[in-house]
Every structure is written in structure tokens, then in C-alpha cells.
C-alpha positions as protocol buffer text, in pm:
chain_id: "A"
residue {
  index: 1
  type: UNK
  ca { x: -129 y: 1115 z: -453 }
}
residue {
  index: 2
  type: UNK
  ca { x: -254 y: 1149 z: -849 }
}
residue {
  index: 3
  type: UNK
  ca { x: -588 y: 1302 z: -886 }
}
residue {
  index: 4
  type: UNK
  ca { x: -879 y: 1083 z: -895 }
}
residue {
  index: 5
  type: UNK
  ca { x: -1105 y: 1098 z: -1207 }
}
residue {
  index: 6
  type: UNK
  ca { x: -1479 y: 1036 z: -1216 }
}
residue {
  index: 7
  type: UNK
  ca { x: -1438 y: 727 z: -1344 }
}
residue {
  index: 8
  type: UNK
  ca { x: -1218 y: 651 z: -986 }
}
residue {
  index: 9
  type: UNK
  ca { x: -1526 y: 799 z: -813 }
}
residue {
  index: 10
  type: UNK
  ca { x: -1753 y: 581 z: -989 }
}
residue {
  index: 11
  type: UNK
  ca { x: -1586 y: 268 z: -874 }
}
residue {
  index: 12
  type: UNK
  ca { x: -1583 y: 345 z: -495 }
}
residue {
  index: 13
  type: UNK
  ca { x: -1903 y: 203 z: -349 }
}
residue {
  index: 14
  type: UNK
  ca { x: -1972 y: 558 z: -214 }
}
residue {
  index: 15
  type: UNK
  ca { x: -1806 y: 812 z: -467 }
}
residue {
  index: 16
  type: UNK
  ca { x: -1787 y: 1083 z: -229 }
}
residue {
  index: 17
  type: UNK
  ca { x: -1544 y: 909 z: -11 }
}
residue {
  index: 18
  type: UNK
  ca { x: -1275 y: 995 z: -319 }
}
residue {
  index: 19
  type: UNK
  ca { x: -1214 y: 1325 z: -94 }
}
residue {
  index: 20
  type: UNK
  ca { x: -1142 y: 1172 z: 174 }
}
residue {
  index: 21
  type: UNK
  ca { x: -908 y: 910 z: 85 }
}
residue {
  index: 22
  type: UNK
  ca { x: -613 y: 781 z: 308 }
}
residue {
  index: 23
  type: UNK
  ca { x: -251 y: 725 z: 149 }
}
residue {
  index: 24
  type: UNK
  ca { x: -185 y: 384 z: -17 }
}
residue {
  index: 25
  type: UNK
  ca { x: 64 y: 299 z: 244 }
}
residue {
  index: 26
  type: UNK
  ca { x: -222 y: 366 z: 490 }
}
residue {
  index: 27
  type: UNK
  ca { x: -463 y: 119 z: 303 }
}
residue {
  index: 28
  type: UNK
  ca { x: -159 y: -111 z: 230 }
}
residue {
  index: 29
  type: UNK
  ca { x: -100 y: -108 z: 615 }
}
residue {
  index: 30
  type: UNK
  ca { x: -412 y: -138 z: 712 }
}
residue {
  index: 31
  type: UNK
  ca { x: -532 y: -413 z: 502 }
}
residue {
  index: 32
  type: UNK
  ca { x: -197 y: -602 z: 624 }
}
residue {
  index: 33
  type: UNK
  ca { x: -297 y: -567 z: 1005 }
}
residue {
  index: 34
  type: UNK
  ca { x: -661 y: -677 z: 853 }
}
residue {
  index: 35
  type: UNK
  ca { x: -512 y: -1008 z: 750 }
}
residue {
  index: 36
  type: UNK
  ca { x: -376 y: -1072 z: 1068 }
}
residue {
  index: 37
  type: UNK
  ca { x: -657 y: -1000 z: 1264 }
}
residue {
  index: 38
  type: UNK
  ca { x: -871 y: -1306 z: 1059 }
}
residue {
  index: 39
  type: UNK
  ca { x: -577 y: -1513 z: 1085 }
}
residue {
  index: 40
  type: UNK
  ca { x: -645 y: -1526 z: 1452 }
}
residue {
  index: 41
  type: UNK
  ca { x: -981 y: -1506 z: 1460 }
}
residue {
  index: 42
  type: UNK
  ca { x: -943 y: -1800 z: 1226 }
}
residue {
  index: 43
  type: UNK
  ca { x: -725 y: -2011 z: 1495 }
}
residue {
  index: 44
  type: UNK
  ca { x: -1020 y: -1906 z: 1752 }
}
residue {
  index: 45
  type: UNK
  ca { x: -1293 y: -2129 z: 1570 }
}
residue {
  index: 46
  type: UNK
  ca { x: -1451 y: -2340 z: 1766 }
}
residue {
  index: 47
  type: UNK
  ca { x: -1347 y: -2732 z: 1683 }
}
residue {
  index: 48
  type: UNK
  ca { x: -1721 y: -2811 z: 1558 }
}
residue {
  index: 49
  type: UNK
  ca { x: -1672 y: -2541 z: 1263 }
}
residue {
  index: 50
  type: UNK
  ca { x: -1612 y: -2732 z: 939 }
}
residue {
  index: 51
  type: UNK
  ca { x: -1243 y: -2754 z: 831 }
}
residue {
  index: 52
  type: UNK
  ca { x: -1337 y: -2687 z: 446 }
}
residue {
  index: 53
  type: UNK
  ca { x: -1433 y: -2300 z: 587 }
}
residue {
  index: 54
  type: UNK
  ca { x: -1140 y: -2314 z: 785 }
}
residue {
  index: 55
  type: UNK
  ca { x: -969 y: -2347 z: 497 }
}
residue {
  index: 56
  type: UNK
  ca { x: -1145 y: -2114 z: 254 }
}
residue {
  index: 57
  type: UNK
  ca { x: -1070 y: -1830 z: 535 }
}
residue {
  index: 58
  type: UNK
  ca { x: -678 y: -1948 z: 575 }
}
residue {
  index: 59
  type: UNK
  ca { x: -710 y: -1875 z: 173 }
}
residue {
  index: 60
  type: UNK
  ca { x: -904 y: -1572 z: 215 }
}
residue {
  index: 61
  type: UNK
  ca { x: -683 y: -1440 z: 469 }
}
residue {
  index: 62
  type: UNK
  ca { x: -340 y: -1587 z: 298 }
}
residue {
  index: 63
  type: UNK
  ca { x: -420 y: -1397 z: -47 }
}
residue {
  index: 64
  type: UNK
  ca { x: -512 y: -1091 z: 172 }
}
residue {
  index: 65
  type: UNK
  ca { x: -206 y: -1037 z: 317 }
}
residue {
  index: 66
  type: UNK
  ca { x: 20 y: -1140 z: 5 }
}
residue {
  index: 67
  type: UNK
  ca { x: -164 y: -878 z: -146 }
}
residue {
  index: 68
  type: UNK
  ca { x: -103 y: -626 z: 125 }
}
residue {
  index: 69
  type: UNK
  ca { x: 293 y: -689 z: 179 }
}
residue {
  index: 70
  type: UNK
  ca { x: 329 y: -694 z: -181 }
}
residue {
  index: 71
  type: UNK
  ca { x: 195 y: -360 z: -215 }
}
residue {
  index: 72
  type: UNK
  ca { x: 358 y: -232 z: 96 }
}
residue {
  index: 73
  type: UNK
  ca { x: 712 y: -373 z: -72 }
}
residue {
  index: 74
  type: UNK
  ca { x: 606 y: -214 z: -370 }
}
residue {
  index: 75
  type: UNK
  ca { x: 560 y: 103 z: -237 }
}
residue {
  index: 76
  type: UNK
  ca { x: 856 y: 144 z: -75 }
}
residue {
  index: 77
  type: UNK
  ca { x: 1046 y: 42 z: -423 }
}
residue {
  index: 78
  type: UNK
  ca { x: 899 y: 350 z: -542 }
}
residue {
  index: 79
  type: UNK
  ca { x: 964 y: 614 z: -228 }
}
residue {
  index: 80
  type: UNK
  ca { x: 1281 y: 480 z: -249 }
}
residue {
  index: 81
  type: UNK
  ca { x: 1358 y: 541 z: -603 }
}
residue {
  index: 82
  type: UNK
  ca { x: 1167 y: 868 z: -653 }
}
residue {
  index: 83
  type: UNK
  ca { x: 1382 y: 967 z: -316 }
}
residue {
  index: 84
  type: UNK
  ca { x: 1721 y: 878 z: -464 }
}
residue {
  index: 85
  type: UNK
  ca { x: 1589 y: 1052 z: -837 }
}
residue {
  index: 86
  type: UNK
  ca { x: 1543 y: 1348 z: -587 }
}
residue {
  index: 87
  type: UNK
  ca { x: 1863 y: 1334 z: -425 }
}
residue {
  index: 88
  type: UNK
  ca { x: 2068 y: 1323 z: -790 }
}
residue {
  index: 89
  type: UNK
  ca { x: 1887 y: 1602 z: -926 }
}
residue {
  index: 90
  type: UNK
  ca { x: 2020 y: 1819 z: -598 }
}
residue {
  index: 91
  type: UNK
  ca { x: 2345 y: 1679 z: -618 }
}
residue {
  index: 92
  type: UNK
  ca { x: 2324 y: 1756 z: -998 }
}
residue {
  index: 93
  type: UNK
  ca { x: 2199 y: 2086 z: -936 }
}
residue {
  index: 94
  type: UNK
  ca { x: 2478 y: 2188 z: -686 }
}
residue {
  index: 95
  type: UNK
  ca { x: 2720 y: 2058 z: -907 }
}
residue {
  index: 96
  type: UNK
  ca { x: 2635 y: 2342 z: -1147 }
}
residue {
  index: 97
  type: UNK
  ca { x: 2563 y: 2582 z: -922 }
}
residue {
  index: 98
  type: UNK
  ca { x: 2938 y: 2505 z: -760 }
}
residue {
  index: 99
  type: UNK
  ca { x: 3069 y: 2552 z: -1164 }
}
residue {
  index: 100
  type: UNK
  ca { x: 2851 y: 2915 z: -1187 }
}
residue {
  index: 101
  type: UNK
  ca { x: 3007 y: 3003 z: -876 }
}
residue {
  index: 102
  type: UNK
  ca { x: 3395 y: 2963 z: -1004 }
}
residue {
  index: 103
  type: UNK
  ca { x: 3336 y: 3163 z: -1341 }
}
């Protein structure tokens, strides 16, 4: 995880809690299983509860979790390429060290 700046800090609504920060997968997870929680507490409403805020929370909840499996999927993208950048630069570096080994 990068270091956060004061300016980071700043923008937390409580800027000590920038030492005690989960991962972003954590946060992307968690704000994934969040979405799915109001999408059934949504489908719970009572029938007497106005559709127009049934919808505006199906929106809420809908941009929520596009947001959360989007960053999830992003990610993973990057694990996944900073793992395989990882994995040529050993294979690169035994490749040499094989050469070094002949002479």
C-alpha cells in the first residue's frame, strides 16, 4: 500500500484513521457485500413505501456495487500483472545466473 500524505489524511472524515487503514481489496470487498446487503433490505420494504425511493435505493445500491466489482476486477488486473512482472524478472534473473554459472 503507497504512503498516505497529509493531504490523504485530510480527506478522511477522521484523519487519524489513515493508520489504520484496511487493504483496497478489503474495502473493495466489503463495500461489494455492502451493496448486497441494501439490495435485500431493499426487496424487504414494506408495500406502503413509495416506489420512487424504491427506486432511488435500487440506484443507490446498483451504482454501489458497479463501483465495488469494478474495483475488485481492477485490482486483480493489477496483482495479476505486477505478479507475472515478478515472475519474468526471476526467470530473467536465473537465466543469467544459469549463463554466470557456465563461464
Amino acid at each position: 500500500m503507497r504512503e498516505l500524505t497529509t493531504a490523504d489524511a485530510d480527506a478522511l472524515h477522521w484523519p487519524a484513521r489513515a493508520h489504520c487503514l484496511q487493504s483496497l481489496e478489503e474495502h473493495a470487498n466489503r463495500t461489494a457485500r455492502l451493496a448486497r446487503a441494501l439490495f435485500i433490505a431493499i426487496d424487504g420494504l414494506d408495500s406502503g413505501t413509495d416506489d420512487r425511493d424504491k427506486m432511488a435505493l435500487f440506484e443507490l445500491a446498483s451504482d454501489v456495487a458497479d463501483h465495488a466489482t469494478a474495483t475488485v476486477y481492477a485490482f486483480n488486473l493489477e496483482h495479476d500483472r505486477r505478479r507475472a512482472e515478478a515472475e519474468a524478472a526471476h526467470k530473467a534473473d536465473s537465466v543469467v545466473f544459469e549463463k554466470d554459472e557456465r563461464q
